[in-house]
MITORLO-752314 format. One line per 10 residues: number of its first residue (from 1); their letters; for each residue x, y, z of C-alpha. Coordinates in nm, 2 decimals. Layout:
N
NUM> A> X,Y,Z | ... $
end
This chain:
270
1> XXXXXXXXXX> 0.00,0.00,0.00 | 0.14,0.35,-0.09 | 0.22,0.61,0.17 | 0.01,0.84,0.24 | 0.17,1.17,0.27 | 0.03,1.43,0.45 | 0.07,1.76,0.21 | 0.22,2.10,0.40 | -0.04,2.40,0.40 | 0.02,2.67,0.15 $
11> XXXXXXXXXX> 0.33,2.67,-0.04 | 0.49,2.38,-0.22 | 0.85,2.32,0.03 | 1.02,2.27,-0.25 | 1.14,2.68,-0.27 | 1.42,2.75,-0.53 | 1.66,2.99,-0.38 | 1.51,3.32,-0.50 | 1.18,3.23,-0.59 | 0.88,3.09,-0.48 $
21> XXXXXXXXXX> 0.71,2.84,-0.78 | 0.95,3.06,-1.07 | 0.83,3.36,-0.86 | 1.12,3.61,-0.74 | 1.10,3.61,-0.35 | 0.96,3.95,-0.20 | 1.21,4.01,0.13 | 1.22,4.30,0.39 | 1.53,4.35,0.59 | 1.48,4.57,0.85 $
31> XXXXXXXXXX> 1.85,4.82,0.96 | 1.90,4.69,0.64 | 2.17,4.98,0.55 | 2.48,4.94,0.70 | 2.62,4.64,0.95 | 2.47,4.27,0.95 | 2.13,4.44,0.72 | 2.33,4.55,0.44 | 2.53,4.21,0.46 | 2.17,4.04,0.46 $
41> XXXXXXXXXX> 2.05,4.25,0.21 | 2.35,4.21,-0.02 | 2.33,3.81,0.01 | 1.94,3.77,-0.06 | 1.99,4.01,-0.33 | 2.26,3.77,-0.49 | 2.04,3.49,-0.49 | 1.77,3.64,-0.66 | 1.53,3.82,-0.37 | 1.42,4.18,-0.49 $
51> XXXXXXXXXX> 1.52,4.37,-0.16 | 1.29,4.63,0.06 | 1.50,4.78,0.32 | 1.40,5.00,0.57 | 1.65,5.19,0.81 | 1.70,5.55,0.89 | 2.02,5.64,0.75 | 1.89,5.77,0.37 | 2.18,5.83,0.21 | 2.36,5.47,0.30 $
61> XXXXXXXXXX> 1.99,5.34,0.17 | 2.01,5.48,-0.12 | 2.37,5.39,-0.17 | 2.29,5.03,-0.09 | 1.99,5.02,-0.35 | 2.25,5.15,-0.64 | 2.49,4.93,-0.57 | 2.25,4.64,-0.60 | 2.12,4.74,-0.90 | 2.42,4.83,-1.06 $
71> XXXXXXXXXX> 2.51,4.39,-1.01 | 2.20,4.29,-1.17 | 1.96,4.30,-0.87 | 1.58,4.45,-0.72 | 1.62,4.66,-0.45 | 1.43,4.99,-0.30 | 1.46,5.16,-0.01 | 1.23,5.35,0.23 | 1.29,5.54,0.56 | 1.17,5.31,0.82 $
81> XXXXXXXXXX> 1.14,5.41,1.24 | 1.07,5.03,1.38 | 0.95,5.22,1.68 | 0.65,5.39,1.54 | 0.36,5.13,1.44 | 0.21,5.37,1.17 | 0.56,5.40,1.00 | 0.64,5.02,1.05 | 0.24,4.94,0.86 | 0.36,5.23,0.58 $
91> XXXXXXXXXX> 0.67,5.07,0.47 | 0.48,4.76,0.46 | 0.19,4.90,0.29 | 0.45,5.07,0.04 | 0.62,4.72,-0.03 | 0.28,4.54,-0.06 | 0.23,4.79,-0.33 | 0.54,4.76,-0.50 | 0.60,4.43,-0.52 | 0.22,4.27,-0.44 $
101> XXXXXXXXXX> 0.35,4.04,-0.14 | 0.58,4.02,0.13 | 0.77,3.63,0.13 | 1.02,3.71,0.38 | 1.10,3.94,0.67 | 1.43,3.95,0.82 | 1.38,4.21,1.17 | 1.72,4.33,1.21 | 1.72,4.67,1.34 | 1.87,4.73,1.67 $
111> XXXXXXXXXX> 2.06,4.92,1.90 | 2.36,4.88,2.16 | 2.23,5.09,2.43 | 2.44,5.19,2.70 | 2.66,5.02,2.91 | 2.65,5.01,3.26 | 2.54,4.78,3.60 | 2.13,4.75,3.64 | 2.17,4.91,3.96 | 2.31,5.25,3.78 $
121> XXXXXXXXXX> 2.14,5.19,3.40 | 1.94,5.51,3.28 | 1.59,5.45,3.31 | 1.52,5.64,2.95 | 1.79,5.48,2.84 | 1.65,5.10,2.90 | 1.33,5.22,2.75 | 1.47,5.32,2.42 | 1.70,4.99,2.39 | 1.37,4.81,2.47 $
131> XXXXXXXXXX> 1.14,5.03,2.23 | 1.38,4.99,1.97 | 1.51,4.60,1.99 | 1.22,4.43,2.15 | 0.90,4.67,2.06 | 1.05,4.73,1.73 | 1.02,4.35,1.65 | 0.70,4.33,1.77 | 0.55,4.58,1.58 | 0.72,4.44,1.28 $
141> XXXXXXXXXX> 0.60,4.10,1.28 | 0.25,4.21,1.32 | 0.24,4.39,1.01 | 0.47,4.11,0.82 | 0.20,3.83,0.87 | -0.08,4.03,0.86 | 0.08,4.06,0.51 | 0.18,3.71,0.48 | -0.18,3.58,0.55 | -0.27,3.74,0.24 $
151> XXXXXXXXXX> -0.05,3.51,0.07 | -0.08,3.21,0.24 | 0.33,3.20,0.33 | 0.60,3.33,0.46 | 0.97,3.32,0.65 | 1.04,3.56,0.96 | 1.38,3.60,1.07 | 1.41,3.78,1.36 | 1.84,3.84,1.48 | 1.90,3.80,1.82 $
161> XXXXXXXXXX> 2.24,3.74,1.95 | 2.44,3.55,2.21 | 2.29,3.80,2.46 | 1.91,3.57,2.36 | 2.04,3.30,2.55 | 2.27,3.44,2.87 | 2.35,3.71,3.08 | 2.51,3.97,2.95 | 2.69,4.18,3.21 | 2.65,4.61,3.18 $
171> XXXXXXXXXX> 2.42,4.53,2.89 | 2.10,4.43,3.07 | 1.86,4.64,2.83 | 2.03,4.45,2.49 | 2.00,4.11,2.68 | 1.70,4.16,2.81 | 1.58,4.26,2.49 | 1.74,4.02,2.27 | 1.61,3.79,2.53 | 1.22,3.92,2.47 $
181> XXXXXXXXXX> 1.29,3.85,2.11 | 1.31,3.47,2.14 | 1.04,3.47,2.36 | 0.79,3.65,2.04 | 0.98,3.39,1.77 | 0.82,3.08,1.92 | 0.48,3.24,2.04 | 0.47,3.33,1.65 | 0.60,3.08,1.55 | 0.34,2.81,1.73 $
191> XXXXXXXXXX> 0.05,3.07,1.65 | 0.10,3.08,1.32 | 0.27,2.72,1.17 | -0.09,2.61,1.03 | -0.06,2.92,0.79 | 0.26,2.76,0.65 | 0.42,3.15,0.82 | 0.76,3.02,0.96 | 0.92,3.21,1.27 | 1.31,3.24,1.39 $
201> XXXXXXXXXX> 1.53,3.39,1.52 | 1.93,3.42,1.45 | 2.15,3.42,1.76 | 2.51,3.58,1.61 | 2.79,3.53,1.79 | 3.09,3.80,1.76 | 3.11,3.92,1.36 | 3.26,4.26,1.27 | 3.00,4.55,1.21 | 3.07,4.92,1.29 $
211> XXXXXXXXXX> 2.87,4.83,1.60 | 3.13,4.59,1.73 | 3.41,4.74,1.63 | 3.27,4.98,1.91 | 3.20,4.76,2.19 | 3.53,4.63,2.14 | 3.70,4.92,2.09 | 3.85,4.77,1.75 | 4.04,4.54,1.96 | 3.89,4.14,1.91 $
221> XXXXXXXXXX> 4.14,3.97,2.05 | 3.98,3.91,2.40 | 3.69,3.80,2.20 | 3.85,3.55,2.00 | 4.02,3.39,2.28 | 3.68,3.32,2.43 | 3.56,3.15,2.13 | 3.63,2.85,2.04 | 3.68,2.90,1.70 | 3.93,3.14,1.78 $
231> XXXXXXXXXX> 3.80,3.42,1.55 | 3.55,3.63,1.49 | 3.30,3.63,1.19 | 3.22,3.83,0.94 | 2.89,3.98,0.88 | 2.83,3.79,0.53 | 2.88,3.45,0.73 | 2.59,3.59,0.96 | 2.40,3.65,0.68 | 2.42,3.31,0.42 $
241> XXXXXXXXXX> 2.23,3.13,0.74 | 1.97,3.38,0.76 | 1.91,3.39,0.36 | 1.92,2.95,0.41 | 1.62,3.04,0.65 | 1.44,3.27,0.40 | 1.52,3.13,0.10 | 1.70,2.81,0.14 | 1.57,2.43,0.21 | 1.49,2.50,0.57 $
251> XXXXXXXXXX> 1.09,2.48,0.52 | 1.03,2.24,0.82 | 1.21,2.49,1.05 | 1.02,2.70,1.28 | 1.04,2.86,1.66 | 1.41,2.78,1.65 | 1.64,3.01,1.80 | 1.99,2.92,1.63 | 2.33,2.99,1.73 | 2.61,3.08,1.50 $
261> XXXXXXXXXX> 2.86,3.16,1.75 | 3.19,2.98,1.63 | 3.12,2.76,1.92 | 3.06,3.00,2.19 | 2.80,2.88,2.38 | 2.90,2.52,2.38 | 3.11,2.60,2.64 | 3.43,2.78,2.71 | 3.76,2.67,2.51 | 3.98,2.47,2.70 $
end
């Protein structure tokens, strides 16, 4: 007696890097102009995505939408404040009417914050690393799958860090934060798996981005002698796992919260 398979809801699994059934994929990267977004942006752009990015540095936008086009690819660029619910529902009105559906969503905007002990942390200071790395998201992915249930599909890639999954001392806003964000990648996730509308989150190690190269004060090499790897990454190895999640054979993947740390959090190098 044949098997009988049980088919997945919506899309076919079977996605070609790019497209979706000879469709070019539809992807949002959110921070999207500089750092780990322009290296996400750069990669799904290379394998085929047309690119919406949203961040609020115009003229590295616009720089970053020439540059794709000028090597073959779709990209457009629109000023995007993750902490204002209007502007998040705009951009995603504006890419809805651009491109007529939103396939992927990488949430990547964040901030450091400060750095200091809980017991001396700014109190507006914690609220804007919270409004902009953990409300941010949230705002985000409610407009992405009310979007994505139009279409029946969809990938959300949501980038933690490290500071997801421990403490993170004088950065108790970011961890907390980053921590929040795993916590919103499974609820979505479990909520919406029946509408084929995958959730996840990207926990990054240490990778050089102009924000790194601040925290460590340009100097890695305390960094890479906790890892055990002993390097850091760059931001394009960051981003090949997040395009594998959006575009890649990774469609039975969802509320996973995955480490690409160089080994960090197995355990500390011997």
């Amino acid at each position: 007696m044949a098997a009988n398979h049980k088919q997945p809801v919506g899309a076919d699994p079977a996605i070609e890097y790019g497209s979706v059934l000879g469709r070019q994929k539809i992807c949002i990267v959110t921070g999207g102009a500089s750092g780990l977004g322009r290296a996400i942006a750069c990669a799904l752009a290379q394998q085929g995505a047309a690119v919406a990015i949203g961040d609020l540095q115009h003229d590295a936008g616009a720089l970053l939408v020439d540059e794709i086009e000028s090597s073959g690819g779709t990209a457009v660029y629109w000023p995007l404040d993750v902490t204002d619910s209007p502007t998040v529902a705009n951009f995603i009105e504006q890419t809805m009417d651009r491109f007529g559906r939103i396939d992927c969503a990488v949430n990547n905007a964040g901030i450091e914050g400060a750095r200091n002990s809980l017991g001396d942390y700014g109190e507006r200071e914690w609220l804007r690393v919270i409004d902009v790395n953990l409300t941010g998201v949230f705002y985000c992915m409610k407009h992405e799958i009310a979007a994505m249930r139009q279409t029946g599909s969809g990938s959300i890639v949501n980038i933690g860090s490290t500071a997801s999954l421990r403490g993170t001392p004088s950065m108790g806003a970011y961890s907390a934060a980053k921590h929040g964000i795993i916590g919103l990648t499974k609820t979505a996730a479990l909520e919406y798996a029946g509408e084929n509308i995958r959730v996840n989150a990207l926990c990054p190690g240490s990778f050089r981005t102009p924000m790194s190269e601040r925290l460590n004060n340009g100097d890695f090499t305390a960094v890479e002698n906790r890892t055990p790897m002993q390097r850091v990454a760059s931001a394009m190895e960051i981003a090949t796992t997040v395009v594998w999640l959006c575009l890649g054979d990774s469609t039975f993947i969802t509320g996973a919260a995955i480490p690409v740390d160089g080994g960090k959090l197995a355990g500390s190098p011997q």
